[in-house]
N, CA, C and O atoms as CSV, one atom per row, in Angstrom:
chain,resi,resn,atom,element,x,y,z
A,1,UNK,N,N,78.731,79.237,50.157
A,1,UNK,CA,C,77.832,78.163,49.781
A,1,UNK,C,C,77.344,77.421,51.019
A,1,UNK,O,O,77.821,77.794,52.091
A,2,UNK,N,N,76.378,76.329,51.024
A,2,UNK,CA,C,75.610,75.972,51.508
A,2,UNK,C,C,76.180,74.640,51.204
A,2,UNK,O,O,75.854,74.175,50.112
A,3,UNK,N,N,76.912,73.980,51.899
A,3,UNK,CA,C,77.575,72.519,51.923
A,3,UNK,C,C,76.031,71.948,52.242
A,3,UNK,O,O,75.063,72.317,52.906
A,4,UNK,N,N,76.488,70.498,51.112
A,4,UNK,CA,C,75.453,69.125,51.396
A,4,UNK,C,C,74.170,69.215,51.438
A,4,UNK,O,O,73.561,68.976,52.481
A,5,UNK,N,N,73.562,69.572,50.316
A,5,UNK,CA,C,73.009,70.057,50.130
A,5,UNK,C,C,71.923,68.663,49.217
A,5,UNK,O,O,70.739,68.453,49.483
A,6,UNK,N,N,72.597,68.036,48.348
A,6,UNK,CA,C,72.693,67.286,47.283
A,6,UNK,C,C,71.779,68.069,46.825
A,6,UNK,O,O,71.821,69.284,47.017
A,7,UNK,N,N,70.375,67.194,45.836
A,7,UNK,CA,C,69.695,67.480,44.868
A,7,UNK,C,C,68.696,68.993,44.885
A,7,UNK,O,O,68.291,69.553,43.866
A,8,UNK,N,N,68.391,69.541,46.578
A,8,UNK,CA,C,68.289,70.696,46.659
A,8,UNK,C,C,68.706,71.925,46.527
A,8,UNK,O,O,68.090,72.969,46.312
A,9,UNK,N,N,70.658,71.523,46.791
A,9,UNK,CA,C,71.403,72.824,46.456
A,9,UNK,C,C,70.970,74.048,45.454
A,9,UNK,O,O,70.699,75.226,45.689
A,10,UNK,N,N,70.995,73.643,44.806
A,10,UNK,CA,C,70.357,75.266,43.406
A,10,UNK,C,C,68.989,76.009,44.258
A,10,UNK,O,O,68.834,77.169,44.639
A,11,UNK,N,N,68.312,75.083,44.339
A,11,UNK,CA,C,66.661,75.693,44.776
A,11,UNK,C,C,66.913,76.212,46.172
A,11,UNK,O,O,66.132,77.149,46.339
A,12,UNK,N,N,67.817,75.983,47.488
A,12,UNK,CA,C,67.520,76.710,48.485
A,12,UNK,C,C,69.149,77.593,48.428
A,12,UNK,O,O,69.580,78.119,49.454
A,13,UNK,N,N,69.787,77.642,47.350
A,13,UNK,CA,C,70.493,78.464,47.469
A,13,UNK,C,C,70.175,79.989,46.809
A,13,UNK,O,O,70.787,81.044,46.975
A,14,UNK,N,N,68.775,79.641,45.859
A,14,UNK,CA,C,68.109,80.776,45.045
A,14,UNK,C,C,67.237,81.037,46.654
A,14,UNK,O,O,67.029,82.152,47.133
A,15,UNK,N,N,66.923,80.044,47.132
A,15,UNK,CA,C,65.604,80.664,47.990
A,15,UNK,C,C,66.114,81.602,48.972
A,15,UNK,O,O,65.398,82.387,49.593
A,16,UNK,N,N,67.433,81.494,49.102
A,16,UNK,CA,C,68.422,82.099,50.703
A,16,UNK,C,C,68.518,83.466,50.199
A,16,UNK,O,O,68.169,84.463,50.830
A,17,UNK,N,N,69.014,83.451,49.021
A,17,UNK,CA,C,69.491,84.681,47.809
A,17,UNK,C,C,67.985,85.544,47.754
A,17,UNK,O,O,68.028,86.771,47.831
A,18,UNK,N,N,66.906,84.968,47.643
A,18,UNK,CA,C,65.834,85.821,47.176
A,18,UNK,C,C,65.305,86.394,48.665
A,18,UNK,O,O,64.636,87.408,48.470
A,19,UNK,N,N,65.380,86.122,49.822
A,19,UNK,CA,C,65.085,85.940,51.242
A,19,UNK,C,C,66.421,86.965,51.698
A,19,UNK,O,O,65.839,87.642,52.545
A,20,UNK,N,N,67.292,87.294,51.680
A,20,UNK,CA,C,68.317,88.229,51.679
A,20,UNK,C,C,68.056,89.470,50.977
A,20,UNK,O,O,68.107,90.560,51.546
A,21,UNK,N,N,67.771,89.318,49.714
A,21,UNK,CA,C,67.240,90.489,48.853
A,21,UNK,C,C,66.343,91.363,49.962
A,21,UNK,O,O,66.723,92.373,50.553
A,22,UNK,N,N,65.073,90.711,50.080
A,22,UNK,CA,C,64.089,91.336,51.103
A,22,UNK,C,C,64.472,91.994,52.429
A,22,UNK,O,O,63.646,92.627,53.087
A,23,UNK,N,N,65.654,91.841,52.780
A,23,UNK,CA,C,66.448,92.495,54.001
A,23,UNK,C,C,66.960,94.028,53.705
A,23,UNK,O,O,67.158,94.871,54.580
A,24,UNK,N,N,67.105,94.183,52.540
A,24,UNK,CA,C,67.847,95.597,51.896
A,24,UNK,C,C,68.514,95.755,52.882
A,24,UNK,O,O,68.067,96.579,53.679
A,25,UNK,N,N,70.090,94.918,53.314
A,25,UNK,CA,C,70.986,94.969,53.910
A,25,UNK,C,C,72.288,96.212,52.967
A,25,UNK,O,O,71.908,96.330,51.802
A,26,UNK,N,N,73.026,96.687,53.119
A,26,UNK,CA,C,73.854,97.935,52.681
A,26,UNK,C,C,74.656,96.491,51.577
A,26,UNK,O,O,74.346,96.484,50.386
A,27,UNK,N,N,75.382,95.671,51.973
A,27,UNK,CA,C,76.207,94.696,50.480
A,27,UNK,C,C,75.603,93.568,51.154
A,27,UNK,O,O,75.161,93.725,52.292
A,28,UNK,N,N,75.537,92.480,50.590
A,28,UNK,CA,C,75.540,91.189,50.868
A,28,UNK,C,C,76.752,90.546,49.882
A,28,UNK,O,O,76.789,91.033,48.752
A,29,UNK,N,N,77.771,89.475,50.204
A,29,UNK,CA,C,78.920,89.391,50.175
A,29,UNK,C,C,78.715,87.553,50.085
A,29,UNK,O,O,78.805,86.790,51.047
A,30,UNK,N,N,78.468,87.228,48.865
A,30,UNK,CA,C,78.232,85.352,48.810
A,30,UNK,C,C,79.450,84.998,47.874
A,30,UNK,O,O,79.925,85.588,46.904
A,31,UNK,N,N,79.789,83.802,48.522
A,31,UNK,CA,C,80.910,82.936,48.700
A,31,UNK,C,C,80.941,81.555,48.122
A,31,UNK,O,O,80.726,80.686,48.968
A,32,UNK,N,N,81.133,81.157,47.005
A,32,UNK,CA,C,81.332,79.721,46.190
A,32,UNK,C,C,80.521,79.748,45.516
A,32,UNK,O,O,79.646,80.576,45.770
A,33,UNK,N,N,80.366,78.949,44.402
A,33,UNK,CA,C,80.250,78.464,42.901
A,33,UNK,C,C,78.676,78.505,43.243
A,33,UNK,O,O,78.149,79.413,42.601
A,34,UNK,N,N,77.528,77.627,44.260
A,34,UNK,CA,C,76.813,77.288,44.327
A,34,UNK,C,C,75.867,78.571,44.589
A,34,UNK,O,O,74.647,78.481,44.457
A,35,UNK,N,N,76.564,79.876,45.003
A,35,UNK,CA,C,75.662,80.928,44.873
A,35,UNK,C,C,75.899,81.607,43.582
A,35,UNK,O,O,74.898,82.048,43.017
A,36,UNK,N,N,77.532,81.834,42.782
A,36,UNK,CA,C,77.836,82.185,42.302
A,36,UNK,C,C,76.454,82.106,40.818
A,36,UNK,O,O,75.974,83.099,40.271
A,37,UNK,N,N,76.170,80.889,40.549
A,37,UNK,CA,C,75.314,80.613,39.768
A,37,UNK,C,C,73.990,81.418,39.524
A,37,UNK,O,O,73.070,81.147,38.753
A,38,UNK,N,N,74.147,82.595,40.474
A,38,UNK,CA,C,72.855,83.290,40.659
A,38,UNK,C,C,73.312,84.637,40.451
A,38,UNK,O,O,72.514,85.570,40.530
A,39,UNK,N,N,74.512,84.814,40.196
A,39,UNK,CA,C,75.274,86.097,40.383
A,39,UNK,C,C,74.248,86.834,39.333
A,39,UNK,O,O,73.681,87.788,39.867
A,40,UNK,N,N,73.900,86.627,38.046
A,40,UNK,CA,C,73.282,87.693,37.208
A,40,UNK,C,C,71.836,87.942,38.055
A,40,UNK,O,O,70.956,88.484,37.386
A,41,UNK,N,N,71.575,87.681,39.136
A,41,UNK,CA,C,69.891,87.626,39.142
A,41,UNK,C,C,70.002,88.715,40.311
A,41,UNK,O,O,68.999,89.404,40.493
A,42,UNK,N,N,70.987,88.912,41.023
A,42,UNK,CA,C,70.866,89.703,42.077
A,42,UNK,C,C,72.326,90.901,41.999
A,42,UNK,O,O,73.379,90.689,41.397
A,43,UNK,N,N,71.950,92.196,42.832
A,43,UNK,CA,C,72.812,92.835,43.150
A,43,UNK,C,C,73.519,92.806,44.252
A,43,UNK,O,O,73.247,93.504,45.229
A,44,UNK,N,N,74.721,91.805,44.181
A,44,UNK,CA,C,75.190,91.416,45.331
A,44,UNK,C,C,76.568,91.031,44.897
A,44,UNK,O,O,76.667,90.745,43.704
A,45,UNK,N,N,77.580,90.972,45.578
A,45,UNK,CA,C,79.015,90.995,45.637
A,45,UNK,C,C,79.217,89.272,45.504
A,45,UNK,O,O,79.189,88.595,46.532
A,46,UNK,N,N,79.402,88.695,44.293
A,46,UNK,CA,C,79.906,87.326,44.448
A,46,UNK,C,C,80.961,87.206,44.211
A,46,UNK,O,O,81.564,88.019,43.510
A,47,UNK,N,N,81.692,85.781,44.905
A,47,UNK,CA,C,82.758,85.625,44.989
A,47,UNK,C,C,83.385,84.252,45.051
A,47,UNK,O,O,83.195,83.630,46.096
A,48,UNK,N,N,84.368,83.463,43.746
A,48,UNK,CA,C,84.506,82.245,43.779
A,48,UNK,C,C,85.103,81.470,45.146
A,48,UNK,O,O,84.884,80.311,45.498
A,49,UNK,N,N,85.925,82.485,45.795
A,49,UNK,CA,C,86.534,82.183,47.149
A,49,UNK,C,C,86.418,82.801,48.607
A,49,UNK,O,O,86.022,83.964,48.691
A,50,UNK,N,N,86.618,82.360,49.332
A,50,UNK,CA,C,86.884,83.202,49.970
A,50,UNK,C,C,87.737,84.136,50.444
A,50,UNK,O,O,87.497,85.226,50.963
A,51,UNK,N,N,89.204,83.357,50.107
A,51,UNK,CA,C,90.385,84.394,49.694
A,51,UNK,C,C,89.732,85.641,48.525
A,51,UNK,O,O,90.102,86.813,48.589
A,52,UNK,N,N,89.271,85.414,48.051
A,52,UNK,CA,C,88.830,86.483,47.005
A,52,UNK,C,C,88.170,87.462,47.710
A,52,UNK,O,O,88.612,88.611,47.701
A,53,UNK,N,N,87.302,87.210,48.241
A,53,UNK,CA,C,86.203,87.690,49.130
A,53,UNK,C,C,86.589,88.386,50.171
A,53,UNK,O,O,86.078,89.483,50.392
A,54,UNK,N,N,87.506,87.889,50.939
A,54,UNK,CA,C,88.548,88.605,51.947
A,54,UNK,C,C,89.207,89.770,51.172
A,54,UNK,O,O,89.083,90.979,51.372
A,55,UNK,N,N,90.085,88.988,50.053
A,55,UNK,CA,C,90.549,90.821,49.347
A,55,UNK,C,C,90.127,91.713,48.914
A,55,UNK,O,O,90.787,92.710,48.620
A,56,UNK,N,N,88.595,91.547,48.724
A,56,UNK,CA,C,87.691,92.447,48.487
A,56,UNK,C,C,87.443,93.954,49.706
A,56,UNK,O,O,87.660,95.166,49.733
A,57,UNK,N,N,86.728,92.623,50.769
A,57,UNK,CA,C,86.556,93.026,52.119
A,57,UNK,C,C,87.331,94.230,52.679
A,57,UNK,O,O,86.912,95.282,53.161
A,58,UNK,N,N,88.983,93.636,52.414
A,58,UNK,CA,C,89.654,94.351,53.223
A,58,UNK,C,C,90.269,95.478,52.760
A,58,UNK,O,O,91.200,95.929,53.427
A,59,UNK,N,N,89.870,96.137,51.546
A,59,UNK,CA,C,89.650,97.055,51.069
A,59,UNK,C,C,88.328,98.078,51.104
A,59,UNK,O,O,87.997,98.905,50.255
A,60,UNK,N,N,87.736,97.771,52.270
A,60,UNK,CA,C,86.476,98.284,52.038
A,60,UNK,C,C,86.343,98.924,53.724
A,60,UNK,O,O,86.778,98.272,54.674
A,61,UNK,N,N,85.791,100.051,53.867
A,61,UNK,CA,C,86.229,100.686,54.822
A,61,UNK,C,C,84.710,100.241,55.762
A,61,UNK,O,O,83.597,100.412,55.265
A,62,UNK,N,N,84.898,99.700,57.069
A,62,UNK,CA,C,83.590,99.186,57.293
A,62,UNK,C,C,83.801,99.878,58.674
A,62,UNK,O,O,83.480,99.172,59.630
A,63,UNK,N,N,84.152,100.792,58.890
A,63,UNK,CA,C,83.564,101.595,60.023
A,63,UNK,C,C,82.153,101.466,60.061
A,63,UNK,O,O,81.440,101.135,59.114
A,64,UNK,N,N,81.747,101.782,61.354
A,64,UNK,CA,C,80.331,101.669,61.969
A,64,UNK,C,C,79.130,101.113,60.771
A,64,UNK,O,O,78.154,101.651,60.246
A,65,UNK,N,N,79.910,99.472,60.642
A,65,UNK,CA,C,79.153,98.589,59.894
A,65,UNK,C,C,79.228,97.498,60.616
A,65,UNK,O,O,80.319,97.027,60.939
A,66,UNK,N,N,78.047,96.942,60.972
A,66,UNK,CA,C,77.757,95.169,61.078
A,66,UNK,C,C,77.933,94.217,60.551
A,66,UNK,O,O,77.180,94.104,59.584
A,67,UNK,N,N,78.865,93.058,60.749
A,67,UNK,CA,C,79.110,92.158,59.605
A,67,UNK,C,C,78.878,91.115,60.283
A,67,UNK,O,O,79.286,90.732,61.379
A,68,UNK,N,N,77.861,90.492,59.180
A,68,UNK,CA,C,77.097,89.304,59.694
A,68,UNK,C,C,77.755,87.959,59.180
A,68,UNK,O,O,78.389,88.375,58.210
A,69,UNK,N,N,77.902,87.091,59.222
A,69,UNK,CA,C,78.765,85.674,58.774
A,69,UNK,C,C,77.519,84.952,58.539
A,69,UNK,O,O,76.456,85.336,59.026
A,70,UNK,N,N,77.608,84.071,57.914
A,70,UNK,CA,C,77.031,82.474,57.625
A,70,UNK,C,C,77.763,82.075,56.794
A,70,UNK,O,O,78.210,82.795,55.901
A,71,UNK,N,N,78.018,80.888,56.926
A,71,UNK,CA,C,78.545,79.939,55.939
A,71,UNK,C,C,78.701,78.261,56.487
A,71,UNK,O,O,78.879,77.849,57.633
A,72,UNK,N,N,78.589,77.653,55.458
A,72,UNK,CA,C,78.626,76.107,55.432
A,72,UNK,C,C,80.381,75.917,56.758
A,72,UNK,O,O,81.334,76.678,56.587
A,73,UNK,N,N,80.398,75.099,57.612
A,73,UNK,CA,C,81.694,74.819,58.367
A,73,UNK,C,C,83.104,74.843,57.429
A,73,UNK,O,O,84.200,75.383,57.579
A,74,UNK,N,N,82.600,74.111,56.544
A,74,UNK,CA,C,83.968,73.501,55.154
A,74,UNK,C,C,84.515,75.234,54.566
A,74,UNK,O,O,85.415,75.517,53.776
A,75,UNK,N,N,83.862,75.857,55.081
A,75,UNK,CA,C,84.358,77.472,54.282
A,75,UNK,C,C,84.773,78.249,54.928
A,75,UNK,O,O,85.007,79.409,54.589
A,76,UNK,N,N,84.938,77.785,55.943
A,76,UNK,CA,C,85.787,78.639,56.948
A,76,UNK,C,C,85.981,80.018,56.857
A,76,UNK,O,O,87.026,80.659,56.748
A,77,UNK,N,N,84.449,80.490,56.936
A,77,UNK,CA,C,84.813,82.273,56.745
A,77,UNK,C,C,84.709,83.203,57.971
A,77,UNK,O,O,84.214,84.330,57.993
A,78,UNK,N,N,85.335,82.436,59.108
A,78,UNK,CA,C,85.592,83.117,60.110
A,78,UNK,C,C,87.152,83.514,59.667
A,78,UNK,O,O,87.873,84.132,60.451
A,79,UNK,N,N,87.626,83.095,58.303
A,79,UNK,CA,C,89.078,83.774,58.056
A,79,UNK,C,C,88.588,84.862,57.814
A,79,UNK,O,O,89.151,85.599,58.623
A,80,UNK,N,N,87.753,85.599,57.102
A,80,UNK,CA,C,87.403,86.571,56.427
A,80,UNK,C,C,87.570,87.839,57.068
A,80,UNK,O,O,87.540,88.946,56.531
A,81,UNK,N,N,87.843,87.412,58.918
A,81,UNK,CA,C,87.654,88.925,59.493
A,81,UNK,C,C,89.238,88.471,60.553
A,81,UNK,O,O,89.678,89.094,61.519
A,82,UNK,N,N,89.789,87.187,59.911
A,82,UNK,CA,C,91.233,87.032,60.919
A,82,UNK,C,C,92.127,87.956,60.500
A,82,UNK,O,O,92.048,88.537,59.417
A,83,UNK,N,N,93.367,88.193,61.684
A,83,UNK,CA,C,94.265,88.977,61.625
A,83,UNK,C,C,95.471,88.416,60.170
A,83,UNK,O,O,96.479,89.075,59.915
């Protein structure tokens, strides 16, 4: 998710989601409630946590794959690729 957002949150979290689509990246991999809300509209891996998201991950064989991060500071998903 996209911390602090207030009354915009929904609308630029659809706009990030629809702007990603257009990348035809191999998974895209979104993280908290505030994308989650979009989960039926796109084909994309959502996930209420990031612990969740990590156990997903680390089942997933990502040889000679690029993994790109963003996330709000408060979500700390530089765990996502810690030892």
């Amino acid at each position: 998710d996209m911390l602090e957002l207030g009354d915009a949150s929904a609308f630029e979290h659809e706009s990030m989601l629809r702007k990603i689509a257009g990348c035809h990246f191999d998974w895209v991999v979104c993280v908290g409630s505030a994308f989650g809300a979009f989960k039926s509209d796109f084909d994309f891996h959502f996930f209420a946590t990031r612990d969740e998201a990590k156990l997903w991950l680390d089942e997933q064989s990502l040889i000679d794959y690029t993994l790109l991060i963003k996330g709000s500071r408060g979500l700390a998903l530089e765990k996502l690729i810690a030892d």
